[in-house]
C-alpha positions in Angstrom: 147.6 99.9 102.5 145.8 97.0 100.3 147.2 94.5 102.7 146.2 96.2 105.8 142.6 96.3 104.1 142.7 92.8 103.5 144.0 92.0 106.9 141.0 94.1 108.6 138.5 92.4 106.1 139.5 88.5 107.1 140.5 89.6 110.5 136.2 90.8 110.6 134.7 87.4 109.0 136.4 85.6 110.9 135.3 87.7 113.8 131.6 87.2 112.7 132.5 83.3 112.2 134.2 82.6 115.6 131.2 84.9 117.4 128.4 82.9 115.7 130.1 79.8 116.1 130.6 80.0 119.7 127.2 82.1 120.5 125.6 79.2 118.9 127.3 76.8 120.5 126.5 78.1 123.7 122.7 79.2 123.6 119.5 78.0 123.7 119.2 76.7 119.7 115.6 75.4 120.1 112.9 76.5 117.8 109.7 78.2 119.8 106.1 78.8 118.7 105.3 82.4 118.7 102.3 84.4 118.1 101.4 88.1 117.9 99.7 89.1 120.8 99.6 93.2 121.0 98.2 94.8 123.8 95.0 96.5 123.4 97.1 99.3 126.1 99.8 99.8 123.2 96.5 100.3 120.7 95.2 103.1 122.4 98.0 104.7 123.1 98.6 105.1 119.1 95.7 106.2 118.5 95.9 109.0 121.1 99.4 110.2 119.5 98.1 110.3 116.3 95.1 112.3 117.8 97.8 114.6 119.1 99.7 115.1 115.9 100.8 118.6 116.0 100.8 119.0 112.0 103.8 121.5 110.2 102.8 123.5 107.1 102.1 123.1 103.6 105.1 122.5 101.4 106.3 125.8 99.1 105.8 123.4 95.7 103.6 120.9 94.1 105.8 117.5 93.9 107.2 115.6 96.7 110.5 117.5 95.7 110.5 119.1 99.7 109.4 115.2 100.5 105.8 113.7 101.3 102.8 116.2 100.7 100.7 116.9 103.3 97.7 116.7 101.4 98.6 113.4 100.6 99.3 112.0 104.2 96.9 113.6 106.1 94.3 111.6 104.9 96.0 108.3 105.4 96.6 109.5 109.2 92.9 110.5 109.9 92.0 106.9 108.6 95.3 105.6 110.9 93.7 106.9 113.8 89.9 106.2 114.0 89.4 103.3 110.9 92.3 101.7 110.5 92.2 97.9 113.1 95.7 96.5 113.4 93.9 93.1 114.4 93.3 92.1 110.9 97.6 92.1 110.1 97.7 89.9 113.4 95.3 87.5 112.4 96.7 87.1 109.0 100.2 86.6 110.5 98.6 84.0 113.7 97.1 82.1 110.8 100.8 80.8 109.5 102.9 79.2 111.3 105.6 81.5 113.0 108.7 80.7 115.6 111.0 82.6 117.4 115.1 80.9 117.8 118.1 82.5 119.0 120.9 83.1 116.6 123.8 84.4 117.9 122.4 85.7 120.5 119.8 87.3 119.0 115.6 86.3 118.9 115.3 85.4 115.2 111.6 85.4 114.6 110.2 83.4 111.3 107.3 82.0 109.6 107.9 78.6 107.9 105.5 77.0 106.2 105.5 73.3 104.6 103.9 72.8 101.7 101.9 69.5 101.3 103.7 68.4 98.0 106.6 66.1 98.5 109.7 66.9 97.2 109.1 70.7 97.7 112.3 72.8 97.5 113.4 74.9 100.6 114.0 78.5 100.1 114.6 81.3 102.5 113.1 85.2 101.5 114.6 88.1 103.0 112.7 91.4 103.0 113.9 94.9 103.0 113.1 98.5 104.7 110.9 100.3 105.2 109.4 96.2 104.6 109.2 93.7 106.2 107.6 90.1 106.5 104.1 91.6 105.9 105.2 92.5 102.5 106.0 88.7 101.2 103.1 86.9 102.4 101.2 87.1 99.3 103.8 84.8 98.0 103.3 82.1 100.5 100.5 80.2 98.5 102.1 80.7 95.2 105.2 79.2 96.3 104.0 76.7 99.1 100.9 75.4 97.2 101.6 76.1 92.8 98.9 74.1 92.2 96.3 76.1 93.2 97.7 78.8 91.2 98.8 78.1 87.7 102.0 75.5 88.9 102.7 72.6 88.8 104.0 70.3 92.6 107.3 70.0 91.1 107.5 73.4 91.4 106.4 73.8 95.3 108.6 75.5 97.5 108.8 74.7 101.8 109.4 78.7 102.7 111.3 80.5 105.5 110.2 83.9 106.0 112.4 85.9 108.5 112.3 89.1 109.9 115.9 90.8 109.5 117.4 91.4 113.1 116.3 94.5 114.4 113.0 94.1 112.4 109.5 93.1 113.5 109.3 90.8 116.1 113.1 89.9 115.7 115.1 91.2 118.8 117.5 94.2 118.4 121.7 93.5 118.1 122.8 95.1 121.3 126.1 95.1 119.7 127.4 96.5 116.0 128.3 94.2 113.7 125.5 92.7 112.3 126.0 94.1 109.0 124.6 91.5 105.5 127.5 88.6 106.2 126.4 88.2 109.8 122.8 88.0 109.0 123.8 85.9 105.8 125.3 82.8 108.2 122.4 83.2 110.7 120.2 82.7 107.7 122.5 79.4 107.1 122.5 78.3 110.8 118.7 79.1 110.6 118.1 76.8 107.7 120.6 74.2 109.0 118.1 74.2 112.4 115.1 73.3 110.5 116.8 70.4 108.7 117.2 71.3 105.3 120.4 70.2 103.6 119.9 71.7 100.4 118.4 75.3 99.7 118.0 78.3 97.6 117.6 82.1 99.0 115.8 84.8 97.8 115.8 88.4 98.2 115.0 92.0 96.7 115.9 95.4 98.6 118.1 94.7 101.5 117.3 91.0 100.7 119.6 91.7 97.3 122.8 92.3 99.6 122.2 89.6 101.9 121.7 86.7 99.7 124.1 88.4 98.2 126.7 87.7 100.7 125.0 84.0 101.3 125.7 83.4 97.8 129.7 84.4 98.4 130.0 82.8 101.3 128.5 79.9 99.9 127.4 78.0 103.4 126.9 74.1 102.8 123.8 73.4 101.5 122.9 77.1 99.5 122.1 75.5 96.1 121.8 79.5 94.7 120.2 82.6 94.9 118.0 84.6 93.0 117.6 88.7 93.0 115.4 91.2 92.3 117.6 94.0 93.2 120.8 93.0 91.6 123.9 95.5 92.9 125.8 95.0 89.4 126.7 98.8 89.0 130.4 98.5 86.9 132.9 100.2 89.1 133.3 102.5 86.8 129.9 103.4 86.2 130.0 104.2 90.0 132.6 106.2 90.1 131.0 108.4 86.9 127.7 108.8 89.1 129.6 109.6 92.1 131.3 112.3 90.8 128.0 113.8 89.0 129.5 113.5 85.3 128.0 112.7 81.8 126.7 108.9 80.6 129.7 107.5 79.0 129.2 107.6 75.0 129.6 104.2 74.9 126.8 102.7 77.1 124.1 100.7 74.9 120.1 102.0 75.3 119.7 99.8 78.4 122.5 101.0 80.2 122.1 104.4 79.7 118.4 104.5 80.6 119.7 102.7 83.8 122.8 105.4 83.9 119.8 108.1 83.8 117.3 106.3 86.6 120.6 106.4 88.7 121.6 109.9 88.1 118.2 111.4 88.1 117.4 110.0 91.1 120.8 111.0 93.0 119.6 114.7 92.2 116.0 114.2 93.6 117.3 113.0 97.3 115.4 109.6 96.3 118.2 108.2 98.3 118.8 111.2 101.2 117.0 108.9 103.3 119.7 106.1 102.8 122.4 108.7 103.6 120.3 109.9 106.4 120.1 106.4 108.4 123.6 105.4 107.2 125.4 107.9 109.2 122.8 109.0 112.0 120.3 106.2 112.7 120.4 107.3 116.1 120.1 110.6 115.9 116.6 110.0 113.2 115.6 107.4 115.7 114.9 110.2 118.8 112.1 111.1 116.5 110.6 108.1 114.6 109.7 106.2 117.7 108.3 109.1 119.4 105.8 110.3 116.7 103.7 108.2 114.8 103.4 110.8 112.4 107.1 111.2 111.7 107.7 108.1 111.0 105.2 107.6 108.8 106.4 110.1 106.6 110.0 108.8 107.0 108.6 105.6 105.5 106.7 107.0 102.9 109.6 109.0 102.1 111.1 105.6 100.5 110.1 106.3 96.7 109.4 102.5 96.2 107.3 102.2 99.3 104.7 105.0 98.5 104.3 105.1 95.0 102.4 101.6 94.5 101.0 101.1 98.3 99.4 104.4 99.3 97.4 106.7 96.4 94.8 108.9 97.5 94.1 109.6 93.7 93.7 105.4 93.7 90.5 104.2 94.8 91.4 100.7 94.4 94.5 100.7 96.6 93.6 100.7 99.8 95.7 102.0 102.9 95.2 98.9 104.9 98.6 97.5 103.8 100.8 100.3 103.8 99.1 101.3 107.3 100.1 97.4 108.4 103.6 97.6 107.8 103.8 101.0 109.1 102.5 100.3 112.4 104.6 97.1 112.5 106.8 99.0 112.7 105.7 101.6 115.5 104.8 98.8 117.8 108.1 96.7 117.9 109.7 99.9 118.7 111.8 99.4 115.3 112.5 102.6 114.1 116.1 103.1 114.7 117.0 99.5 115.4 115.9 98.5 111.3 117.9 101.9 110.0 121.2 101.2 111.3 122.0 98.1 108.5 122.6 101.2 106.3 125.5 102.0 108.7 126.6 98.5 109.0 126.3 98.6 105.3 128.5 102.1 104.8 127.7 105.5 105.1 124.4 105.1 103.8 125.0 103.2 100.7 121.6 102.1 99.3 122.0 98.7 98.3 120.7 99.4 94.7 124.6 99.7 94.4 127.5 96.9 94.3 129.2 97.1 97.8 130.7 94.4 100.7 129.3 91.9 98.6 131.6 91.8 96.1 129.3 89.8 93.2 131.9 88.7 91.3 133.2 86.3 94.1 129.8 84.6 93.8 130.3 81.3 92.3 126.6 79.6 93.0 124.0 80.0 90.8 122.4 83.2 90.2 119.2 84.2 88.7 117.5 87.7 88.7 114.2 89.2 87.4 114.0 93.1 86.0 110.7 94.5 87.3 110.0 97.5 85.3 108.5 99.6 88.0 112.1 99.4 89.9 114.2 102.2 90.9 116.2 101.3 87.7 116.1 98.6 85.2 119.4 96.5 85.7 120.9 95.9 82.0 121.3 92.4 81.2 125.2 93.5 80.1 126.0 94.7 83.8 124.3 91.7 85.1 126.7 89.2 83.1 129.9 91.7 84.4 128.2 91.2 87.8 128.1 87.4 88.6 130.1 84.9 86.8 127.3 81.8 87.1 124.3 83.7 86.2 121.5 80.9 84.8 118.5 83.1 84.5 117.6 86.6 83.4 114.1 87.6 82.4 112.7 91.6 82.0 108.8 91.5 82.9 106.3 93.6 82.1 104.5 94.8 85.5 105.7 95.1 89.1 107.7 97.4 91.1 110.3 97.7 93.9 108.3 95.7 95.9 107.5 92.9 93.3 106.5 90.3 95.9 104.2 92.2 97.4 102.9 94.4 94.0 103.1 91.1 91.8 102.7 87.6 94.0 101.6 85.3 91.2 104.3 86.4 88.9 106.9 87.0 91.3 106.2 83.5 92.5 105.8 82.1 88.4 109.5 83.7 88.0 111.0 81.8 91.4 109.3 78.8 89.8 111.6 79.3 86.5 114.5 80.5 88.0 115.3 77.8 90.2 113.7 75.1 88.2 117.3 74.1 86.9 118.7 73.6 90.3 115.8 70.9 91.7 117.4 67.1 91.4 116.0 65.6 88.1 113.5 63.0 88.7 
């Protein structure tokens, strides 16, 4: 049985090696301008299905137990409908530079910016879901320009921001299989395109898994990677959760509170809608990209998505950004085509937990930062179980699931340290 499981498992890389290979090998590899250009048609007509919303009834309690509140979307839908202009999150997207290249034959679109210092350090950012794109930008002076914001040049950073296929303005895998690995050597053919020979990668939600797997794979020319969503759960551990038992006795502080975040949260459904999209993407799909509404709420369903971006108790957070990713989403028609990674990934799996990417195969370089606002603090312990080569580890003190987008000056100030050890010394 362990052979035939080994068999299958170098009988599919090598599957998702020969296709990429020869796709690329065959297909147009150039690199093409592109800029978001949405019908005023595809406007309306959002506008006049949100008018339409046929709304269901009040939840029976007062948490988010039965999922999102009423009282507490409605609002953001009203403003959706007649405030809310979508042509501000196009501009700010038209105003960096974006492309479009085919990668196995799939439309990879990405934003790459140069930054003016010489000397700058390529690195690749992968987002996660309900994310996307929208939710690194804030990063992109930070990291392209450091110092206009507290850096120094040696830090600088040339960035490559792709959207995830089957996300945004990337084109939809007609075909299954594009699981993290695949989209881990497009990222390394996408890097190779735009001439970099050395690089670091970064990612945090599904970004963890596929740097991740770019990290094991190790293509030529990955430097390291850096996490802010490690998957260092001890097999073990795992199987305790799984099975709904007690903490072990003999966890330290850190790793039970991270044992509790994990358990707690299994018996909330923070992760049903993981479950949910890796078994029956399809099946969810029939309704998200029919109703506005609906998948709205799926989206704020995601604990880390709502609980920073959206607050109607919040003056100061506005709805713009969580209304721009959300309709990002409804006008690529995205929906179901972003949802099935969880089924590539394995019966809805969230990726908060070690999987395919087996971390202790990863030899690079790998640093991570603990945000204290994640779904669970990873324990420094688990961490050093997790990847053999682990340079950098650093707790800070504000920032959440979503630390690029919560958190851009420090999120960038912890990129800077992390991969500060792996630039060339002068």
């Amino acid at each position: 049985m362990k052979f035939h499981k080994l068999a299958t498992a170098l009988a599919s890389g090598l599957c998702i090696l020969f296709c990429l290979t020869n796709a690329t090998a065959a297909e147009d590899r150039s690199i093409r301008p592109f800029t978001v250009s949405i019908p005023q048609g595809n406007l309306d007509d959002l506008r006049d299905r949100i008018a339409a919303t046929r709304w269901p009834d009040r939840e029976t309690v007062h948490d988010q137990t039965q999922g999102i509140q009423l009282a507490k979307i409605k609002p953001l839908i009203e403003y959706w409908g007649t405030g809310y202009d979508w042509r501000k999150a196009e501009a700010s997207l038209n105003a960096l530079p974006q492309f479009m290249t085919t990668i196995d034959g799939v439309d990879i679109h990405f934003i790459h910016v140069r930054s003016r210092h010489s000397d700058a350090m390529p690195l690749i950012m992968t987002h996660g879901w309900p994310g996307s794109v929208l939710e690194l930008l804030k990063t992109v002076g930070p990291l392209t320009d450091p110092t206009a914001h507290g850096g120094s040049a040696e830090d600088a950073f040339d960035l490559v921001l792709p959207s995830m296929p089957g996300f945004g303005f990337s084109g939809k895998p007609a075909v299954a299989g594009w699981g993290t690995d695949r989209i881990a050597l497009a990222w390394a053919e996408l890097m190779k395109r735009l001439g970099y020979s050395n690089y670091v990668a970064q990612g945090g939600d599904w970004g963890s898994p596929v740097s991740n797997a770019m990290g094991r794979l190790a293509p030529s020319g990955l430097l390291g990677i850096h996490i802010n969503l490690p998957a260092i759960v001890p097999p073990e551990i795992a199987a305790v959760l799984a099975a709904g038992g007690p903490a072990p006795a003999e966890l330290t502080q850190k790793e039970r509170a991270a044992f509790d975040a994990f358990s707690i949260g299994a018996k909330m459904g923070n992760r049903s809608y993981a479950q949910m999209m890796g078994t029956r993407p399809q099946t969810i799909g029939y309704g998200l990209v029919d109703s506005p509404v609906g998948l709205a709420a799926w989206m704020l369903g995601h604990p880390g998505f709502s609980h920073w971006t959206y607050d109607t108790r919040d003056p100061e957070k506005s709805p713009d950004e969580v209304l721009d990713d959300i309709t990002l989403y409804w006008l690529t028609d995205t929906a179901t085509s972003s949802g099935r990674i969880y089924w590539e990934y394995g019966g809805g799996r969230s990726p908060a937990f070690a999987g395919p990417e087996k971390t202790s195969e990863i030899a690079l370089p790998v640093a991570i930062t603990v945000f204290p606002g994640e779904s669970y603090q990873a324990p420094e312990t688990w961490a050093r179980r997790a990847y053999p080569n682990l340079i950098y580890f650093h707790e800070v003190d504000k920032g959440g699931h979503f630390a690029a987008w919560e958190q851009p000056e420090l999120f960038s100030a912890e990129l800077r340290a992390a991969f500060r050890p792996l630039r060339p010394s002068k």
